[in-house]
Every structure is written in structure tokens, then in C-alpha cells.
C-alpha positions as CSV (number, residue, x, y, z in Angstrom):
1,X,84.3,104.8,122.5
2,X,81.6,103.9,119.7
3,X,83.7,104.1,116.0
4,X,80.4,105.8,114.7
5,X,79.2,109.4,115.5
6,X,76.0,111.1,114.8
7,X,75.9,114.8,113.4
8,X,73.8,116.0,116.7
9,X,76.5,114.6,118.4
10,X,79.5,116.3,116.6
11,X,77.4,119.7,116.3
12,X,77.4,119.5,120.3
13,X,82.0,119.2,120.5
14,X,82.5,121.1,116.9
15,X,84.4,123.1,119.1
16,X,86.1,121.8,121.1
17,X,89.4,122.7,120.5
18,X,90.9,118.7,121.3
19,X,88.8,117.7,118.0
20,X,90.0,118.3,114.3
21,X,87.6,116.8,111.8
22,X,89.4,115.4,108.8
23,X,88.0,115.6,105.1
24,X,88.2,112.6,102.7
25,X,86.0,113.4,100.3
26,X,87.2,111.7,96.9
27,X,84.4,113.6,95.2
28,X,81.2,115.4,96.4
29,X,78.1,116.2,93.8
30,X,79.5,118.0,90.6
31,X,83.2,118.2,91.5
32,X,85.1,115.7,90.6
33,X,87.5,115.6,93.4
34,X,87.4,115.8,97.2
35,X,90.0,118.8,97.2
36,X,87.4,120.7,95.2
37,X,84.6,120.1,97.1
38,X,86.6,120.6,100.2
39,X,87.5,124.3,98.9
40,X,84.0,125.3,98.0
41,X,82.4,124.3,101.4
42,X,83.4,121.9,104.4
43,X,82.4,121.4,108.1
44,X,84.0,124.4,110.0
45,X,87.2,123.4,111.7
46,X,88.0,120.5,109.3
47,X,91.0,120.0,107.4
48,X,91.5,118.2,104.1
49,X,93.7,114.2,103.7
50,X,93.4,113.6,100.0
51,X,92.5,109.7,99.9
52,X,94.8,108.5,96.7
53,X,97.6,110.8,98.0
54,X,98.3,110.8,101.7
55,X,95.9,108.0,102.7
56,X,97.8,105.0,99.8
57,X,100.6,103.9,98.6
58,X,101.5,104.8,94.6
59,X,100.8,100.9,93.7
60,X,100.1,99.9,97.4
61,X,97.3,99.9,99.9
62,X,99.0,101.6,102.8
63,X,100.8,105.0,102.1
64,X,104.1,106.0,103.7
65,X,103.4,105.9,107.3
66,X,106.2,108.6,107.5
67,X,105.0,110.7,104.8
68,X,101.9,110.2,106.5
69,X,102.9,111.4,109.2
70,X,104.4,114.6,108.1
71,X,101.1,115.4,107.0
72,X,99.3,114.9,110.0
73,X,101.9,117.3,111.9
74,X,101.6,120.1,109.8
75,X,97.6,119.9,109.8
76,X,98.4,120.4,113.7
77,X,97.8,116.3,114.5
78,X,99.6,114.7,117.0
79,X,98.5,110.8,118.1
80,X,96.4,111.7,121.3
81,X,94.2,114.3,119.0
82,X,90.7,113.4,118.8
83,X,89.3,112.9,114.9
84,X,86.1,112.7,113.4
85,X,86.0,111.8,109.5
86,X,84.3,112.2,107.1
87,X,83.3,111.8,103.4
88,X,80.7,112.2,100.9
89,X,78.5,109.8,102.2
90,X,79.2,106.6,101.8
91,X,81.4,105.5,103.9
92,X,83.9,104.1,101.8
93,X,87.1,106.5,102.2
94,X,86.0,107.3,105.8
95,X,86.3,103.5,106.5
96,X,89.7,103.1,104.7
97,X,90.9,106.7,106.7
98,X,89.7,105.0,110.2
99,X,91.8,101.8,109.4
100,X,94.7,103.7,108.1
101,X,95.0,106.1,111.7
102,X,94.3,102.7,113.2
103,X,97.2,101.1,111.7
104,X,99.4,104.3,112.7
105,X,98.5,104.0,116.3
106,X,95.9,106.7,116.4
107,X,93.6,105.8,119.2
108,X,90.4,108.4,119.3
109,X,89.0,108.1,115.5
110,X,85.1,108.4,114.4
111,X,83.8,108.3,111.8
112,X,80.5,110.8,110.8
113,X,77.7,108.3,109.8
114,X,76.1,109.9,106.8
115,X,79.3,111.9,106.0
116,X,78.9,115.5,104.2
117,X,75.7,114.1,102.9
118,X,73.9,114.0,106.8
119,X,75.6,117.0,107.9
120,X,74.2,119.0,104.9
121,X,70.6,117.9,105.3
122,X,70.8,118.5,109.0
123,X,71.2,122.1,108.5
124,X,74.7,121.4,109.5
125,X,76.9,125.3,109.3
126,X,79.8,124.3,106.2
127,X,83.0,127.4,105.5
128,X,85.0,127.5,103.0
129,X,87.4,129.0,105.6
130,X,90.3,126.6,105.5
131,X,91.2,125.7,109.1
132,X,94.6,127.1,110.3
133,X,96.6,125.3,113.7
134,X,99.6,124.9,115.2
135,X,102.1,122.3,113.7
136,X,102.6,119.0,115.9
137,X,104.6,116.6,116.2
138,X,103.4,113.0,115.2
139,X,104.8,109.9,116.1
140,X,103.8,106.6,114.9
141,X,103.5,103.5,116.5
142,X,102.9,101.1,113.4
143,X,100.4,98.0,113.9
144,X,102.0,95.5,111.4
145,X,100.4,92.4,112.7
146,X,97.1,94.1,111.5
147,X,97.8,93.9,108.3
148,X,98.0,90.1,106.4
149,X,100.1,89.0,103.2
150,X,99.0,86.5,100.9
151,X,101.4,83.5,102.5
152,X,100.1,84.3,105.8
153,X,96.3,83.5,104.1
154,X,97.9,80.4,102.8
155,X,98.9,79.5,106.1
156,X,95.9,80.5,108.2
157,X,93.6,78.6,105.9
158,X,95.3,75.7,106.0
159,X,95.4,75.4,109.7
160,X,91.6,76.5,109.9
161,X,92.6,79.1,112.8
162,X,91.1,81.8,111.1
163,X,88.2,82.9,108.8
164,X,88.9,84.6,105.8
165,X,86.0,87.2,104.9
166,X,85.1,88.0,101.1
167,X,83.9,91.9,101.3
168,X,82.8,92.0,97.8
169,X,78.8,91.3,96.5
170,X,77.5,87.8,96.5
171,X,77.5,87.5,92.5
172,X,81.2,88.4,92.4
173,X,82.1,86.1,95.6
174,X,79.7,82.9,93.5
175,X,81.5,84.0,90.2
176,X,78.2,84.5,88.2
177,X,79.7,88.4,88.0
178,X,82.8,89.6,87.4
179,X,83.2,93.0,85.9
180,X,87.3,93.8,86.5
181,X,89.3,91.0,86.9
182,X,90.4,87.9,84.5
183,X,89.3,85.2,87.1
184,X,85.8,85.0,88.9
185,X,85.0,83.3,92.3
186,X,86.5,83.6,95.0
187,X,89.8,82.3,97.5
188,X,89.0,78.6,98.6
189,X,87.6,78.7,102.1
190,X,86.4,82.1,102.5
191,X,83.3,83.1,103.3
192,X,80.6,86.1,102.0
193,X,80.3,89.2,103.7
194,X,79.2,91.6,101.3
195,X,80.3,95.0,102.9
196,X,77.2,97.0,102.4
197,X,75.4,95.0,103.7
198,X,76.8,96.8,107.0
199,X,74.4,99.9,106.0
200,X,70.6,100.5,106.7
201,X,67.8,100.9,103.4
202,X,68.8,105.2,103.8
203,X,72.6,104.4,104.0
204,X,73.7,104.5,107.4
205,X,75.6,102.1,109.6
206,X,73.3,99.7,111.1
207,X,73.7,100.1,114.7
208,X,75.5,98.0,117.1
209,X,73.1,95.4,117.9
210,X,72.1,94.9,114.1
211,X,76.1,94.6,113.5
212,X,76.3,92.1,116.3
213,X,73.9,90.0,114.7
214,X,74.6,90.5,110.9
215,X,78.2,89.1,112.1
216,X,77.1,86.3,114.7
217,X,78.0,83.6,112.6
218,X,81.7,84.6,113.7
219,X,81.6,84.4,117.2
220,X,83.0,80.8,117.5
221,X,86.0,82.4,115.8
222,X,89.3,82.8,117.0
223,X,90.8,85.3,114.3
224,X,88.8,87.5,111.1
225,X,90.4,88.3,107.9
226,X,88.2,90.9,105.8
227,X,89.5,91.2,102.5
228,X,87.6,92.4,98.9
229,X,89.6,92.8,95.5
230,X,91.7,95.0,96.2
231,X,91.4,96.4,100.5
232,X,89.1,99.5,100.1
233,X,85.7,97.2,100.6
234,X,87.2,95.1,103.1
235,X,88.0,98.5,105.4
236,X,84.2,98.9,105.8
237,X,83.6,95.4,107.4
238,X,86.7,96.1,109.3
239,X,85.0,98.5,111.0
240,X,81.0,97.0,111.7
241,X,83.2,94.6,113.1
242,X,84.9,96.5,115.3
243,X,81.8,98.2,116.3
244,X,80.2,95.0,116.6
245,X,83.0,94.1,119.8
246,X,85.3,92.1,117.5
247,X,88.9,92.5,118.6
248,X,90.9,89.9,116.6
249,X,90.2,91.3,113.2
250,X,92.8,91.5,110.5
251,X,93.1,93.0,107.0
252,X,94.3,90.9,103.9
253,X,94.7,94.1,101.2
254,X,96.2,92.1,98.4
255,X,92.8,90.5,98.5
256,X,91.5,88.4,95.2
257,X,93.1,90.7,92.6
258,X,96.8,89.5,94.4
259,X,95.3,85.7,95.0
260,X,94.7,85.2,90.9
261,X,98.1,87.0,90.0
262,X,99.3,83.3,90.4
263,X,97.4,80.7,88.1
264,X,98.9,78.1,90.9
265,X,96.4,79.5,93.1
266,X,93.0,77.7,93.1
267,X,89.9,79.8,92.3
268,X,86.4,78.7,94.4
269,X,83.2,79.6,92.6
270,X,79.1,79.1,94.3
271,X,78.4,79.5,97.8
């Protein structure tokens, strides 16, 4: 099953009663948050996952699975329910919520390409209705080995097995441009991927075909690391990649925001 949906294509199951579509709208034109948004107006059927609280951690990248998972039963979620998510727009929180279900176990997840934004100008029909089901039960089967620390980088690099992927832009990954943290450059031996580059000129994800050869470079590849400053970027070239019939791809979260914590670390800068 393709990762990526159309809105033709979720306007022809809205219905079904197997699908919930999930909200993760951080914020949507003038409100400032998704919860807002999602009160004023949302795709019929869909329920609201707020991205900072159920979908992270307080100070980490992955929430409480259990917590997590609490949620997901009271929204009426079990693991064999189908999902389509969504957000404003730009795929950003709809990437991080596909990896997160991912990581959970959760094996029937799309995400809308477009988000709210391509639903809207489709004449999709929006509510402010909020959607009532039946509580489940969920039960987690957690996918640690997805998710890398930064001694398992330190390993993998120095053994060459795997390829370490840089999600953020190329003037950050060079170190001509750093705008948050005290070091620029990037981790010695990655390599640039800038995530949206994953996205056509109107914003959508580039289909299959353009993935698989934007990516291409990587097929020699054994294992893929996608990491960014801080996880959120990295998610969205988790996913092309997955689209793009990569299987072996894990996610380094701590990224180069953990990598400079520790001046011992070396610090690459240029291509």
C-alpha cells in the first residue's frame, strides 16, 4: 500500500467505517494552533492527535508509547485500524505522525498529500462536528531497532555499513548557514538530502518514480540513517524513502543538535 493518498481517493472511502482520519494540524491560517483549527472546521470523520502533546516526548522525540496508546483507544483506534493523516499542508507533522504509528506497530497509515490545504481547494466537505466512536483497545508492538542513538552513529560510521543522511538545507549541511545552533556543518561522513526536496514546485510529494530517482545514489546501500537537527525534518525523508521501496531505513532523532552537545565530537563543513 502506497504511504501517499490523493484527496479523490480519500473522498471515494471517507466512509468507510474501517477508516479514521487523524488531524495534526500544528496550526492552520490564522489560528495559532491545530486544536483551533481543528474545532472551527475539519474533514468529516477525523479526529484530533495534538503534535507537541501526544505525538513527543516533554524533552524527547518519541512520546510515551503508552500514553500514546491510551489516546489512540479512546479516539476508538486499535492497531489493525486504517488511518489517513493529515495536516496543514506541508507535510511536516503528517511525516513525523506516520513514523511515530510506524514505530508503534501500526501497519495501514497514509498520509493526505496536500493536507487540509488540497482537501480545501478540492471542494473537499470539512464539519466542525467532532467525530464520536467506540473506545478500543490498543496494543503496541514497539519497533526499537528503528530508532538509532548517537553511539550506534559512531559505530555505523566507523564500520562504513551504513549511510548517514543529513535532512537539513544544503547551506546548513556546508556550514555557510546556521541560524539555531552554536556549531555549523555537519556529522563527519554524512551525506545531503535536503528534505524538501522530496516535494514538487506546488508542494506535493514527488511521485514514486521521481523519489526513486531523487534517492538512487543509495541503492548500493545496505542500511539509511535520515537524521536533521533535531528528528522532525529527517521524518519526511523517512518516508520518500519508504515510498521510494527502501526497507532498511533508520532514524537518528538526536541528530546534529545531540552530535555538538559534545565538543569531542568533530564537526564537518563543505560538501
Amino acid at each position: 500500500m502506497s504511504i501517499i493518498i490523493n484527496v479523490q481517493a480519500l473522498k471515494e472511502k471517507l466512509y468507510n467505517p474501517s477508516l479514521v482520519v487523524m488531524d495534526v494540524r500544528t496550526k492552520y491560517e490564522s489560528f495559532k494552533t491545530g486544536e483551533a483549527a481543528y474545532e472551527n472546521n475539519h474533514i468529516p470523520k477525523a479526529v484530533y492527535v495534538d503534535f507537541k502533546r501526544d505525538l513527543s516526548g516533554k524533552d524527547t522525540f518519541l512520546p510515551d508509547v503508552q500514553k500514546l496508546a491510551e489516546k489512540l483507544s479512546r479516539l476508538g483506534i486499535e492497531r489493525e485500524t486504517e488511518i489517513v493523516i493529515y495536516d496543514e499542508g506541508n507535510h511536516r507533522a503528517a511525516s513525523k505522525a506516520w513514523f511515530v504509528l510506524h514505530y508503534i506497530g501500526h501497519r495501514h497509515v497514509q498520509i493526505l498529500n496536500g493536507g487540509y490545504r488540497s482537501w480545501v481547494e478540492a471542494g473537499g466537505e470539512v464539519t466542525s462536528d467532532i467525530s464520536q466512536r467506540e473506545p478500543k483497545h490498543y496494543i503496541v508492538e514497539e519497533q526499537p531497532h528503528l530508532v538509532l542513538h548517537i553511539d550506534d552513529i559512531k559505530t555505523r560510521l566507523a564500520t562504513k555499513q551504513s549511510v548517514l543522511i543529513d535532512s537539513r538545507s544544503k547551506e546548513r549541511f556546508t556550514g555557510e548557514k546556521e541560524p539555531k545552533y552554536k556549531k555549523a556543518g555537519h556529522i563527519p561522513g554524512a551525506i545531503n538530502y535536503h528534505s524538501k526536496l522530496v516535494f514538487n514546485e506546488e508542494g506535493l510529494w514527488k511521485t514514486d518514480s521521481e523519489l526513486d530517482l531523487h534517492f538512487s545514489k543509495l541503492k548500493e546501500k545496505d542500511e539509511i540513517i535520515v537524521s536533521c537537527g533535531s528528528g522532525n525534518s529527517a521524518c519526511m525523508n523517512l518516508v520518500a524513502l519508504k515510498e521510494a521501496g527502501y526497507e532498511n531505513i533508520k532514524i537518528y532523532p538526536g541528530g546534529f543538535s545531540e552530535w555538538i552537545e559534545d565538543d569531542k565530537n568533530e564537526v564537518e563543513t563543505g560538501e
